[in-house]
PDB file of the backbone (N, CA, C, O) and the ligand in Angstrom, with CONECT records:
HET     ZN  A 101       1
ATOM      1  N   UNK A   1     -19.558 -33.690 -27.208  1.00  0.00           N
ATOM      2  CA  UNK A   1     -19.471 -32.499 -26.367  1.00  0.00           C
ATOM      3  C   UNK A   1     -18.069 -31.917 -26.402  1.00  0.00           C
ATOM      4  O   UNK A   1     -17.221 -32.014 -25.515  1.00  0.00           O
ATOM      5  N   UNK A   2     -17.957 -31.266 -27.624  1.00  0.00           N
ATOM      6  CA  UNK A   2     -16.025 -31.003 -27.654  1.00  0.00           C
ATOM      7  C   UNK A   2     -16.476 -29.310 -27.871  1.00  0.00           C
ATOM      8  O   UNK A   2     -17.392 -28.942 -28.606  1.00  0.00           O
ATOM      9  N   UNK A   3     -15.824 -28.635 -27.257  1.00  0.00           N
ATOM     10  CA  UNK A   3     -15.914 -27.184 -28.021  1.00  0.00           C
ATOM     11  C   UNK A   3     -14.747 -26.365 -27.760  1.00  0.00           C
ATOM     12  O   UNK A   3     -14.064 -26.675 -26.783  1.00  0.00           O
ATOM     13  N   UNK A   4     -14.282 -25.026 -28.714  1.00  0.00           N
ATOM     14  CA  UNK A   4     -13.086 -24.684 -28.833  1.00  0.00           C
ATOM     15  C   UNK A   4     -12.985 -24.113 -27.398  1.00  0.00           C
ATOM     16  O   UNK A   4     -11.948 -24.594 -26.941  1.00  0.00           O
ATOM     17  N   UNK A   5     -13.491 -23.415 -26.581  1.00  0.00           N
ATOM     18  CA  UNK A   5     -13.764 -22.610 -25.381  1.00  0.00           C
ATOM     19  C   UNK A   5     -14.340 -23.158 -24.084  1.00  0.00           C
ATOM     20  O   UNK A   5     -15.340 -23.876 -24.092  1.00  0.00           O
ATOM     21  N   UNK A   6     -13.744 -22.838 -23.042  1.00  0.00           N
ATOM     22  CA  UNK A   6     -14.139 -23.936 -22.147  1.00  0.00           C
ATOM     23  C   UNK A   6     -15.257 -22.753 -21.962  1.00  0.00           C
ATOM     24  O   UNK A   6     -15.735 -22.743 -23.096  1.00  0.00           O
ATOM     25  N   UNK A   7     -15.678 -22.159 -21.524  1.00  0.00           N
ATOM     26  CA  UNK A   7     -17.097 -21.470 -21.350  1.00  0.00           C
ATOM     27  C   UNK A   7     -18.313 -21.445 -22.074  1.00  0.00           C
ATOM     28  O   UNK A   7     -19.461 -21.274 -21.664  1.00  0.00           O
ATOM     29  N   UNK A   8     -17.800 -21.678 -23.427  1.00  0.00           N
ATOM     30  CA  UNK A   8     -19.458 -22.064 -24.737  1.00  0.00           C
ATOM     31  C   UNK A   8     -19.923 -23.107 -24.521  1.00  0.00           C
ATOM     32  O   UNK A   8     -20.843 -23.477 -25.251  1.00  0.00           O
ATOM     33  N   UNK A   9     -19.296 -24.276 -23.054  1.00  0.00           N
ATOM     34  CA  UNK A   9     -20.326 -25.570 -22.839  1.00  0.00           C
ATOM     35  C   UNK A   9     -21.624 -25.052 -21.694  1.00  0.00           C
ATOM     36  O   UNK A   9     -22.767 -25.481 -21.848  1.00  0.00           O
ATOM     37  N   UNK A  10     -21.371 -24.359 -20.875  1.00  0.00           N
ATOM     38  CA  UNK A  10     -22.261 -23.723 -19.754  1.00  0.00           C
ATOM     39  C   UNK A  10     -23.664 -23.262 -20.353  1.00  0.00           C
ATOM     40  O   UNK A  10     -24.678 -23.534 -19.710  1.00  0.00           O
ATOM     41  N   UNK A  11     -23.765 -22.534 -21.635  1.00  0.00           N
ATOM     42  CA  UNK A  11     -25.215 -22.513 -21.955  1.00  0.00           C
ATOM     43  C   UNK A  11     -25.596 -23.222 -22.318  1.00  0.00           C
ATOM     44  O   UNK A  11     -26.792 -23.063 -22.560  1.00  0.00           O
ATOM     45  N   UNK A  12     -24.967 -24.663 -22.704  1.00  0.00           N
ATOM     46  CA  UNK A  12     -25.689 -25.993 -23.494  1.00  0.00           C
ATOM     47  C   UNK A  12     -26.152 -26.736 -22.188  1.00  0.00           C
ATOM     48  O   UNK A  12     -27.190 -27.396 -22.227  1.00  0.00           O
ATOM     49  N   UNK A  13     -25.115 -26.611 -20.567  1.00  0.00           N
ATOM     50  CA  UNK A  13     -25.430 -27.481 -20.218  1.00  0.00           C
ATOM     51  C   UNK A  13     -26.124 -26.365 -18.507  1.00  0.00           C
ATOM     52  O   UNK A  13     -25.714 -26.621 -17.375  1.00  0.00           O
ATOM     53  N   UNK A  14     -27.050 -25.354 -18.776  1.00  0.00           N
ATOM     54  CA  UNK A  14     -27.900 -24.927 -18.217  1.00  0.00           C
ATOM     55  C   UNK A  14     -28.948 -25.480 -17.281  1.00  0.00           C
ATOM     56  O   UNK A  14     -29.289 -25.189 -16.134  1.00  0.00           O
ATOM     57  N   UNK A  15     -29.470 -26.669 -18.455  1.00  0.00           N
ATOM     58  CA  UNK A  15     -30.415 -26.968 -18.062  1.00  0.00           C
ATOM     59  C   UNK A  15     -30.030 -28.563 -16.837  1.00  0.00           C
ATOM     60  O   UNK A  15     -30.630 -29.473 -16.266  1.00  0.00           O
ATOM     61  N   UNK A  16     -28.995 -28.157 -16.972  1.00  0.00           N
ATOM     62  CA  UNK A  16     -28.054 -29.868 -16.520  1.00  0.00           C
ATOM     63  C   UNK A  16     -27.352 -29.182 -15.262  1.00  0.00           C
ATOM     64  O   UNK A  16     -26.241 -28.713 -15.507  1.00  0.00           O
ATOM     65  N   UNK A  17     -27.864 -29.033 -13.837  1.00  0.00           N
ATOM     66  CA  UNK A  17     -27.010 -28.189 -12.827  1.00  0.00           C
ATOM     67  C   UNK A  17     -25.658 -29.531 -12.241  1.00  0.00           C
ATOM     68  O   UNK A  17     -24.434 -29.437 -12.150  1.00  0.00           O
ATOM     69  N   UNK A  18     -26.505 -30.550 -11.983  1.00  0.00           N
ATOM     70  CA  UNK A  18     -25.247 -31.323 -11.751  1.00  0.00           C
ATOM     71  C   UNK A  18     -24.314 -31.829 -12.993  1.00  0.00           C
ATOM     72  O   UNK A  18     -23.420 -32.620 -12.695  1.00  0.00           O
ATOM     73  N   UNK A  19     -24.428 -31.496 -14.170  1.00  0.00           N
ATOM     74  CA  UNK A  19     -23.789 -32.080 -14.961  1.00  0.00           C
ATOM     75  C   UNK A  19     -22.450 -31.026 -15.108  1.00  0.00           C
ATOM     76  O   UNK A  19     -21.276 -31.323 -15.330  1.00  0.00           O
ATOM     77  N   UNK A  20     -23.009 -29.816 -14.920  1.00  0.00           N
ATOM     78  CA  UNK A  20     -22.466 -28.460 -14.749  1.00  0.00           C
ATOM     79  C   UNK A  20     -21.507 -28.144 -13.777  1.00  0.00           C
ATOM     80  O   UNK A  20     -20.485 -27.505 -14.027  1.00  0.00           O
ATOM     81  N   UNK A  21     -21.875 -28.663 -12.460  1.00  0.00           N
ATOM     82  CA  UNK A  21     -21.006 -28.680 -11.567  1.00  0.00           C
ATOM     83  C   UNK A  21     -19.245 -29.554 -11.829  1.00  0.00           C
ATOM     84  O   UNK A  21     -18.059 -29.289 -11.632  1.00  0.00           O
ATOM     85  N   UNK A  22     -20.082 -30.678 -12.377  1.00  0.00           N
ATOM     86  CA  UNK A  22     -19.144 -31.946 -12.611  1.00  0.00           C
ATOM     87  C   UNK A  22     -17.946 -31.595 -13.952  1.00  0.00           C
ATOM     88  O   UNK A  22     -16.795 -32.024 -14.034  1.00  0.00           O
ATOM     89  N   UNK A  23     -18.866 -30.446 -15.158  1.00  0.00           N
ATOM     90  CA  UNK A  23     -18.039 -30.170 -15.809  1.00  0.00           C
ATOM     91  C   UNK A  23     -17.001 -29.585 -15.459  1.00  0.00           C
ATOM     92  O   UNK A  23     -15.849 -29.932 -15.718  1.00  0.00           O
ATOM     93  N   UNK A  24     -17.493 -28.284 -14.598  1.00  0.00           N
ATOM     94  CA  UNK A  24     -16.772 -27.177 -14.010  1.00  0.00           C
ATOM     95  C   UNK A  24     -15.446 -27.834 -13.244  1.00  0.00           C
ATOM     96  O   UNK A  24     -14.327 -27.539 -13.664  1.00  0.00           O
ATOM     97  N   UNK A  25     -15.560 -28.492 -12.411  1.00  0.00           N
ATOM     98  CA  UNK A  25     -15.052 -29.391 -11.416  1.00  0.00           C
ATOM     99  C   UNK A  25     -13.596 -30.528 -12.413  1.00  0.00           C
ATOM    100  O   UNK A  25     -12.548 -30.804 -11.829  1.00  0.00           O
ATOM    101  N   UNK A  26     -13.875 -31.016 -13.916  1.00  0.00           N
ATOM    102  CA  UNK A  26     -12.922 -31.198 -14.199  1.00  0.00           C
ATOM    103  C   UNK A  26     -12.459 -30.858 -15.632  1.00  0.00           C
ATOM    104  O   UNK A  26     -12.007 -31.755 -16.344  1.00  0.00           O
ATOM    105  N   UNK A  27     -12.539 -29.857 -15.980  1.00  0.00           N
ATOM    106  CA  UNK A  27     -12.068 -28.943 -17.364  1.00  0.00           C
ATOM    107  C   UNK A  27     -12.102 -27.653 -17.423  1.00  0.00           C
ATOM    108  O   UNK A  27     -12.406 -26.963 -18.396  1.00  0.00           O
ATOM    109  N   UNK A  28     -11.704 -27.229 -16.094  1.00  0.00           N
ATOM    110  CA  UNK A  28     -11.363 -25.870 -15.351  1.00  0.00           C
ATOM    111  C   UNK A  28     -10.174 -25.451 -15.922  1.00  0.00           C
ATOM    112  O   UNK A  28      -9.265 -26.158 -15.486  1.00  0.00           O
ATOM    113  N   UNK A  29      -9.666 -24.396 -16.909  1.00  0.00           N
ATOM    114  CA  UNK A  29      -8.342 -24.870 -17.219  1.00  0.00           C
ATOM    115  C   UNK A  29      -7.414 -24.254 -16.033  1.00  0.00           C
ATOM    116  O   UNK A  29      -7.784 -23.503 -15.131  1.00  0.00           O
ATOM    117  N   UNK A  30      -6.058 -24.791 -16.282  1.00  0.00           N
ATOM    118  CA  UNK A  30      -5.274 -24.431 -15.450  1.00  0.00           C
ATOM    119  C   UNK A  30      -4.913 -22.872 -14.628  1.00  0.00           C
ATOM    120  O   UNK A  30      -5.512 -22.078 -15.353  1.00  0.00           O
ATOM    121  N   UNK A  31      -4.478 -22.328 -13.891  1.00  0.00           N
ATOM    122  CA  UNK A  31      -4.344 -20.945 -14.135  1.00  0.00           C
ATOM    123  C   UNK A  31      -2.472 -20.743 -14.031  1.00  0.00           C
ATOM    124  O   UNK A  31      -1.603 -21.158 -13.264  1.00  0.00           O
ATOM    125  N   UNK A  32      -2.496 -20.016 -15.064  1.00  0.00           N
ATOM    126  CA  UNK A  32      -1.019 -20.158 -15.311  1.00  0.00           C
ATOM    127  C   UNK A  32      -0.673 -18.404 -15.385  1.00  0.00           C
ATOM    128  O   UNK A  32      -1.255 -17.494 -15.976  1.00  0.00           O
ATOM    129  N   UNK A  33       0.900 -18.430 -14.241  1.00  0.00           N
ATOM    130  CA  UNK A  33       1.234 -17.435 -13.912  1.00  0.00           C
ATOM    131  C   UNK A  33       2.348 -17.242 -14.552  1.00  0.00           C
ATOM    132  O   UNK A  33       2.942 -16.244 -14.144  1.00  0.00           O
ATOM    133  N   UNK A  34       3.006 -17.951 -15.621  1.00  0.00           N
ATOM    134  CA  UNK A  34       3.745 -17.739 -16.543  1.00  0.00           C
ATOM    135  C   UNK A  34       3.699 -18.818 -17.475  1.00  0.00           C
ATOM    136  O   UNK A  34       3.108 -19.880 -17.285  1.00  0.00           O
ATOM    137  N   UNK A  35       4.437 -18.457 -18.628  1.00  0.00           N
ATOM    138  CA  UNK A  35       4.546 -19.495 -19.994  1.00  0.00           C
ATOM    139  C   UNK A  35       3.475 -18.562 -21.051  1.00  0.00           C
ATOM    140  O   UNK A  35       3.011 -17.430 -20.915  1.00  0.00           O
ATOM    141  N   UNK A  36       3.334 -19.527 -22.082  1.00  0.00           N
ATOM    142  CA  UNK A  36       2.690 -18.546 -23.261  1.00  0.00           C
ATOM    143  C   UNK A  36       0.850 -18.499 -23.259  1.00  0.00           C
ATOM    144  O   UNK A  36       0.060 -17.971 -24.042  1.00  0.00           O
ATOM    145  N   UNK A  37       0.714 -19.039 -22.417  1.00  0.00           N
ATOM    146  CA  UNK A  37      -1.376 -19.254 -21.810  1.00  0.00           C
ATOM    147  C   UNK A  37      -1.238 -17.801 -20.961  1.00  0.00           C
ATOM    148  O   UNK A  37      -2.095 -16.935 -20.788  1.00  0.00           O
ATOM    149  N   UNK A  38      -0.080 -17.848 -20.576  1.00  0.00           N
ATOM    150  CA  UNK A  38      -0.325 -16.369 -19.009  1.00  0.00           C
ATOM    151  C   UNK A  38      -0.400 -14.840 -20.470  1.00  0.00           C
ATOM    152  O   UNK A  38      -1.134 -13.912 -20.132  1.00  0.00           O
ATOM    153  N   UNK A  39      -0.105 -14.771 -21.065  1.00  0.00           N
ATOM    154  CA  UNK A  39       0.246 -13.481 -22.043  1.00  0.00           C
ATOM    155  C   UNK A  39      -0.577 -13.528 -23.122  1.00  0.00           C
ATOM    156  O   UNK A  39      -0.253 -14.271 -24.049  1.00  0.00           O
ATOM    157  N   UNK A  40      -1.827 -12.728 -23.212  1.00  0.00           N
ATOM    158  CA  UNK A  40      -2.684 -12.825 -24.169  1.00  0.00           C
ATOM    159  C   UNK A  40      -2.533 -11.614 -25.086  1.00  0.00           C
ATOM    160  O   UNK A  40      -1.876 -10.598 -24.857  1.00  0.00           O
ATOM    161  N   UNK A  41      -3.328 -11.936 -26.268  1.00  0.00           N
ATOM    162  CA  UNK A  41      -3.036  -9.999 -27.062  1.00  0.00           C
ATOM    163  C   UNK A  41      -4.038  -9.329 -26.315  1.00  0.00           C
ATOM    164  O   UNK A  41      -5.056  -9.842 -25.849  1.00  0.00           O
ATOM    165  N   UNK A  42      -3.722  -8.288 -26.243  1.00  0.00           N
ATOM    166  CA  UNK A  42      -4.580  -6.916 -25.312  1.00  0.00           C
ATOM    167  C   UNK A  42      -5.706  -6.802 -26.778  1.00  0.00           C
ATOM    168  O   UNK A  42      -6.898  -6.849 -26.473  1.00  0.00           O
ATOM    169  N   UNK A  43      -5.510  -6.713 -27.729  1.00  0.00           N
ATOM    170  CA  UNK A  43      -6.551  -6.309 -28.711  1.00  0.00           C
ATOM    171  C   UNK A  43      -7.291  -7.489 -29.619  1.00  0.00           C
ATOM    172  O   UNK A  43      -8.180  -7.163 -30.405  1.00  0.00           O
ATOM    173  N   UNK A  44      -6.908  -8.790 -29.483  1.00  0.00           N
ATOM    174  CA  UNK A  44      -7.726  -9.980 -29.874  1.00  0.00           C
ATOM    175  C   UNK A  44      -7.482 -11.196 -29.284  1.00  0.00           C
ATOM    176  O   UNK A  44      -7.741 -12.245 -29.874  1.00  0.00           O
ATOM    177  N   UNK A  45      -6.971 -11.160 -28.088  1.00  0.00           N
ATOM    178  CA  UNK A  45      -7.220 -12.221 -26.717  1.00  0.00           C
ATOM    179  C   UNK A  45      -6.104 -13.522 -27.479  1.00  0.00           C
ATOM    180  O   UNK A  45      -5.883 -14.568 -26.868  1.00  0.00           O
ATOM    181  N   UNK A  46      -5.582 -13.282 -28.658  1.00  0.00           N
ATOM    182  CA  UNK A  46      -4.407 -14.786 -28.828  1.00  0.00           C
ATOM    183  C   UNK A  46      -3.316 -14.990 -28.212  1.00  0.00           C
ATOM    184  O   UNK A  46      -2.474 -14.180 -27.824  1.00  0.00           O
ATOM    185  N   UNK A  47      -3.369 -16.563 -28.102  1.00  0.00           N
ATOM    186  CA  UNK A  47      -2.267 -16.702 -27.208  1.00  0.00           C
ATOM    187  C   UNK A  47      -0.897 -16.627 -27.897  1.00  0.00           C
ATOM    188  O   UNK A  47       0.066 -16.301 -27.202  1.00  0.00           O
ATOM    189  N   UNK A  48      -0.666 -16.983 -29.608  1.00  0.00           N
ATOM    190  CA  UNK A  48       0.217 -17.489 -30.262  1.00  0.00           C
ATOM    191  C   UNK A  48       0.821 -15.750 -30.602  1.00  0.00           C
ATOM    192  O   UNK A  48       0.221 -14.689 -30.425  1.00  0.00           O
ATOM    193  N   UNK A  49       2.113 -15.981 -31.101  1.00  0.00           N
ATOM    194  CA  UNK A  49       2.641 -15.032 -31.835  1.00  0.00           C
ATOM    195  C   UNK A  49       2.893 -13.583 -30.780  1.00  0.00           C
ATOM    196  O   UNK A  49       3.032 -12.518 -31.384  1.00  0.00           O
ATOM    197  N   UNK A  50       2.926 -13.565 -29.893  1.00  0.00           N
ATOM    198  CA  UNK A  50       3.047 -12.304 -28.356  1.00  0.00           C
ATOM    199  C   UNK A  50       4.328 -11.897 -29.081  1.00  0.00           C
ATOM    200  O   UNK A  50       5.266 -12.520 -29.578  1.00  0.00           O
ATOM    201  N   UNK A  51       3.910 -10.237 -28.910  1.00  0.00           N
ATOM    202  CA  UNK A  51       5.333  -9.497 -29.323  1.00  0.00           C
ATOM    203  C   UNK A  51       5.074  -8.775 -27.834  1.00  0.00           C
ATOM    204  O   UNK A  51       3.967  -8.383 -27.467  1.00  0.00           O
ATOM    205  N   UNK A  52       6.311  -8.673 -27.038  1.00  0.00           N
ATOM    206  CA  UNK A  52       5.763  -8.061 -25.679  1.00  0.00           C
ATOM    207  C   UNK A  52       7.039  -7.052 -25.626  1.00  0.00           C
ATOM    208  O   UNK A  52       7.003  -6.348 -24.617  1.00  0.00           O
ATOM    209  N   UNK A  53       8.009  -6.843 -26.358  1.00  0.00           N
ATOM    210  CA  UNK A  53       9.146  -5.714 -27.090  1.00  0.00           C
ATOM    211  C   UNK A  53       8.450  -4.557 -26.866  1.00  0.00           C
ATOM    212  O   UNK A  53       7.335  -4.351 -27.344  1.00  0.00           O
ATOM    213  N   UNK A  54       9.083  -3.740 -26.118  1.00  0.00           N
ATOM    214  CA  UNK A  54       8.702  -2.303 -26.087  1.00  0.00           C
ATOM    215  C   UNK A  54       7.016  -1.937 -25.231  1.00  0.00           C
ATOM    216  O   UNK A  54       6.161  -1.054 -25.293  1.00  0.00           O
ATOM    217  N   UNK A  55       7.250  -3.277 -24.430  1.00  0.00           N
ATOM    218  CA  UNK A  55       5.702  -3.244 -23.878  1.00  0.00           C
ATOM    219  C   UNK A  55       4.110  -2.949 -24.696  1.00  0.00           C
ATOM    220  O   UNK A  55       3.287  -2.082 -24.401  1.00  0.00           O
ATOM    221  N   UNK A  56       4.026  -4.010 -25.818  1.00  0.00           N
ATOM    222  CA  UNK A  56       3.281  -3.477 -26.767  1.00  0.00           C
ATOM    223  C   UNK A  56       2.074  -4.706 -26.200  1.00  0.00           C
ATOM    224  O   UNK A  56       0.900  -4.410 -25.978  1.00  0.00           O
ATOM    225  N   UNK A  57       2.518  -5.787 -26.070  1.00  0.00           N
ATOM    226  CA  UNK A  57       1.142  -7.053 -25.472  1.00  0.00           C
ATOM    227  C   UNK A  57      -0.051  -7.683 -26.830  1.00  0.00           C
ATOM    228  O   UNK A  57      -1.156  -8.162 -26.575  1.00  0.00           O
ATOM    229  N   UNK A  58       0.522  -7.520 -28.222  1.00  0.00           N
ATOM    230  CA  UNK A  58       0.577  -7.485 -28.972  1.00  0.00           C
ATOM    231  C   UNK A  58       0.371  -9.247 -29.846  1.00  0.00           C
ATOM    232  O   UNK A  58       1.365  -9.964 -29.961  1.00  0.00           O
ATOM    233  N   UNK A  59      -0.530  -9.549 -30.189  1.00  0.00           N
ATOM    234  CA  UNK A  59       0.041 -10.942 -30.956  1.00  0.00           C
ATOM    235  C   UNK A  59       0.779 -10.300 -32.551  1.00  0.00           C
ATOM    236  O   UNK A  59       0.312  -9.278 -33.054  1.00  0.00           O
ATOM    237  N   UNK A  60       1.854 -10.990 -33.151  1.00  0.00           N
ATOM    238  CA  UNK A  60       2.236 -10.592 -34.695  1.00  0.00           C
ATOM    239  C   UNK A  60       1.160  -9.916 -35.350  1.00  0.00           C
ATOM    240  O   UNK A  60       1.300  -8.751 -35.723  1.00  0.00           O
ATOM    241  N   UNK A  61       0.112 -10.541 -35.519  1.00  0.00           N
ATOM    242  CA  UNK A  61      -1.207 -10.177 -36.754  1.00  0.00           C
ATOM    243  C   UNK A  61      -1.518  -8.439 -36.266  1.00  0.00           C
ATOM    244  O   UNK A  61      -1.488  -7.403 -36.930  1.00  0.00           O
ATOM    245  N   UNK A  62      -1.829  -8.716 -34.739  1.00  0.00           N
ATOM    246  CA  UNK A  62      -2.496  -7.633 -34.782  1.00  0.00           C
ATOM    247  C   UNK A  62      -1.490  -6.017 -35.094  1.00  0.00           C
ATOM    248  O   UNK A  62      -1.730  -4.884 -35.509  1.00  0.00           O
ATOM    249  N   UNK A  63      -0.378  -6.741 -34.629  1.00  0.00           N
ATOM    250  CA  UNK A  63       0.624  -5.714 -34.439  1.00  0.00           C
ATOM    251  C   UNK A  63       0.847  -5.540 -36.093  1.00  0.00           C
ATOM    252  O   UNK A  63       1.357  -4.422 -36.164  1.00  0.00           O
ATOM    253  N   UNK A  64       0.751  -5.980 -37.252  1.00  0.00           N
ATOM    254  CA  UNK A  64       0.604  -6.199 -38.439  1.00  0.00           C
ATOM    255  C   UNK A  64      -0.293  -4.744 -39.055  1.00  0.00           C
ATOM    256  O   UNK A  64      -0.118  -3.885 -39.918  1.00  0.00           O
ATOM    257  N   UNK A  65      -1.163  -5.038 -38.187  1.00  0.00           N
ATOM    258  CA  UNK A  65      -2.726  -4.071 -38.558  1.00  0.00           C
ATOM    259  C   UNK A  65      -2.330  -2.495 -38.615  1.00  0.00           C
ATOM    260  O   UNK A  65      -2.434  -1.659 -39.513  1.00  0.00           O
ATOM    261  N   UNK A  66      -1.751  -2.425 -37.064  1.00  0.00           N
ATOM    262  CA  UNK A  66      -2.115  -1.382 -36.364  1.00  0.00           C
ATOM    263  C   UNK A  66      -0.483  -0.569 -36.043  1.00  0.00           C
ATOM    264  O   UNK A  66      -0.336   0.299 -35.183  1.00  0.00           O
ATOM    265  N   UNK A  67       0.610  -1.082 -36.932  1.00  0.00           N
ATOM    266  CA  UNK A  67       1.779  -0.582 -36.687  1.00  0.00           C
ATOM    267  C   UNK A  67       2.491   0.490 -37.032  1.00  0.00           C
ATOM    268  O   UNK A  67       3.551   0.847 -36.518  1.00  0.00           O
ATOM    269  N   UNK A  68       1.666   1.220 -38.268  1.00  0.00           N
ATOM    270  CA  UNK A  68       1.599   2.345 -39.006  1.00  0.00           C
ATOM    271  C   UNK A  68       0.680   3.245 -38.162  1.00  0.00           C
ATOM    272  O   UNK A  68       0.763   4.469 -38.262  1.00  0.00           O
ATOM    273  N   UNK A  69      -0.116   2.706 -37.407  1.00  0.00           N
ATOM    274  CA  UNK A  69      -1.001   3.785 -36.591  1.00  0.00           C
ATOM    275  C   UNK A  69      -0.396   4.246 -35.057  1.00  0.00           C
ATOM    276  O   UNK A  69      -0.577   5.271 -34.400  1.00  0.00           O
ATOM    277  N   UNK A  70       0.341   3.114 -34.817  1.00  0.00           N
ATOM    278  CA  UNK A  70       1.108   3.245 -33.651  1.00  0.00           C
ATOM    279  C   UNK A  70       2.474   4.007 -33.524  1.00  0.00           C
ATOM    280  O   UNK A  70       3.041   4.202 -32.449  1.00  0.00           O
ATOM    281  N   UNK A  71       3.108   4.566 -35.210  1.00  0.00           N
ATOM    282  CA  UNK A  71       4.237   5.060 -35.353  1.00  0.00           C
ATOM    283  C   UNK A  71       5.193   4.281 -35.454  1.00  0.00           C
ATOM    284  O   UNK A  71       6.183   4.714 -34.864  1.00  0.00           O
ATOM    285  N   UNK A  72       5.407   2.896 -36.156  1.00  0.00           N
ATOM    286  CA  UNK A  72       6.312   2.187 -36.605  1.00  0.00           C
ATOM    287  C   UNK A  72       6.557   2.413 -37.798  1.00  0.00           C
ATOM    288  O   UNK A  72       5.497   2.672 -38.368  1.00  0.00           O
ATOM    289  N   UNK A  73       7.621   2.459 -38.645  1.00  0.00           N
ATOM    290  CA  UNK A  73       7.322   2.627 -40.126  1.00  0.00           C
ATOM    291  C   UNK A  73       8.542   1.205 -40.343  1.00  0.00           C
ATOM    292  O   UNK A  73       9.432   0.876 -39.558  1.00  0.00           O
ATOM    293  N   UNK A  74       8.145   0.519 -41.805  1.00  0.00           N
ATOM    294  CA  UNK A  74       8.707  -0.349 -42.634  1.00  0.00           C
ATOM    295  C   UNK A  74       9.530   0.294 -43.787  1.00  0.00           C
ATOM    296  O   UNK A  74       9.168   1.105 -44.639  1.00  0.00           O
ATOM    297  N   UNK A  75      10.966  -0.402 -43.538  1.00  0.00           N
ATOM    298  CA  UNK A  75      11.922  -0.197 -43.955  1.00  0.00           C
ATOM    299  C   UNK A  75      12.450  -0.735 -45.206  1.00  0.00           C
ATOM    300  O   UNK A  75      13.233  -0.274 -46.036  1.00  0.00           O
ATOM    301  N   UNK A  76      11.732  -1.972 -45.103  1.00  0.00           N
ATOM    302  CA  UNK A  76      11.956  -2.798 -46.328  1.00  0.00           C
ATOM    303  C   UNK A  76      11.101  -3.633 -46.738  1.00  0.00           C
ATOM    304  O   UNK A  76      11.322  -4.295 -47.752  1.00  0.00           O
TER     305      UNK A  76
HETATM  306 ZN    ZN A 101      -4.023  -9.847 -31.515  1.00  0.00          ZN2+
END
């Protein structure tokens, strides 16, 4: 019973109300009001790589994609 998301166990364990409770109860994740879990990308929910410069909320990749559309240009 391992899965990447703590929420994709709830439809497996549906049919299981107390097992459900018991999950809920201890693999709740934390709620964190700072550090790098609190700052997600606004456009593909990752936690890794946050560019938050110029208020963009941004992980690297996506900011990668979409930086020529946003009016950044590359210099070198
Ligand atoms: Zn992203």
């Amino acid at each position: 019973m391992t899965t990447s998301s703590y929420t994709k166990m709830f439809k497996q364990l549906q049919s299981k109300p107390l097992k459900l409770k018991k999950y809920k109860k201890h693999n709740k994740p934390k709620a964190r009001s700072f550090g790098k879990d609190s700052k997600p990308c606004q456009r593909c929910g990752n936690l890794r790589g946050h560019i938050g410069k110029y208020s963009l909320s941004l992980c690297r990749r996506c900011f990668r994609q979409i930086a020529t559309k946003i009016g950044f240009t590359k210099f070198s």
